[in-house]
N, C-alpha and C positions, 0 to 999 in steps of 0.2 A: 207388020209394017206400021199398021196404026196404031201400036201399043209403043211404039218405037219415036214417033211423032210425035206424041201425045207426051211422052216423057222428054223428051226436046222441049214443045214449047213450055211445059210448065211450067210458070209468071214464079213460083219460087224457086226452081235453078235458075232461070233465068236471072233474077234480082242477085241471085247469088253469086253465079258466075259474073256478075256487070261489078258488083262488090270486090268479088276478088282481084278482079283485074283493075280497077279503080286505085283501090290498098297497093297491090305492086307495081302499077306504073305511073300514075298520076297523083298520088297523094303526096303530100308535103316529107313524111317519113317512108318512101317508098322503097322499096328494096336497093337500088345503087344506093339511093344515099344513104341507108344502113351501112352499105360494105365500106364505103368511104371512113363515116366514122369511124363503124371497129378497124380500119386499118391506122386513122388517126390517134384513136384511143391506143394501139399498141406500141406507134410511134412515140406517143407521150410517155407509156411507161417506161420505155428503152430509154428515153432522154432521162427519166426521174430514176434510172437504173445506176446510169453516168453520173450522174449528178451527186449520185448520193456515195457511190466510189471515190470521186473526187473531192468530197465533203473529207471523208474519213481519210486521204492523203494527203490532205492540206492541214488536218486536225492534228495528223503524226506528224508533219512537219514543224511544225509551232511549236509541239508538247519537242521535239527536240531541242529549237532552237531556246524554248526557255530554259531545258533540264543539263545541256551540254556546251561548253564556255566554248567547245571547238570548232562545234559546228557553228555559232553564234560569231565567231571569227567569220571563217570561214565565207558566210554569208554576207557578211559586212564587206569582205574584201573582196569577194565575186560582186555584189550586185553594187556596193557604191562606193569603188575604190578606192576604201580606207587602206593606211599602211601605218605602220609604226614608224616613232621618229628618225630612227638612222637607218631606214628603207628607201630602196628607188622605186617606185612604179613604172613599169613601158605596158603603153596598152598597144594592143596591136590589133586593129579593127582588120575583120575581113569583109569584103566585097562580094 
């Protein structure tokens, strides 16, 4: 029992145990807010995941409209209703 004591109070577990508890609950990079980050940091690369999908399908959309007179139509007349001279345009807006 007193070998048992004796290893208890000893001022280095002691210091050590106060240390490690200090590092994961009170320190400024403590354990939550580790997990915080790495959930933030994975968050970021899913978005830089998106992002760079969406890079590369707006890059094939452009390399169309410069390489195809069709789809270059096409786009003109969806997005800012151009029409040719003996055309009618009805736009029909939905609600």
């Amino acid at each position: 029992m007193k070998k048992l004591l004796r290893i208890v109070t000893n001022k280095f577990l002691l210091t050590g145990a106060a240390f490690a508890v200090w590092m994961i609950f009170f320190d400024e990079n403590n354990w939550s807010m580790q997990n915080e980050r790495r959930a933030q940091l994975k968050a970021t690369e899913e978005n830089i995941d998106y992002l760079n999908k969406e890079i590369a399908l707006e890059e094939k959309r452009h390399k169309d409209l410069i390489s195809d007179p069709k789809t270059l139509e096409r786009f003109a007349r969806e997005k800012y209703r151009m029409k040719r001279d003996n055309e009618d345009v009805y736009v029909i807006e939905r609600k």
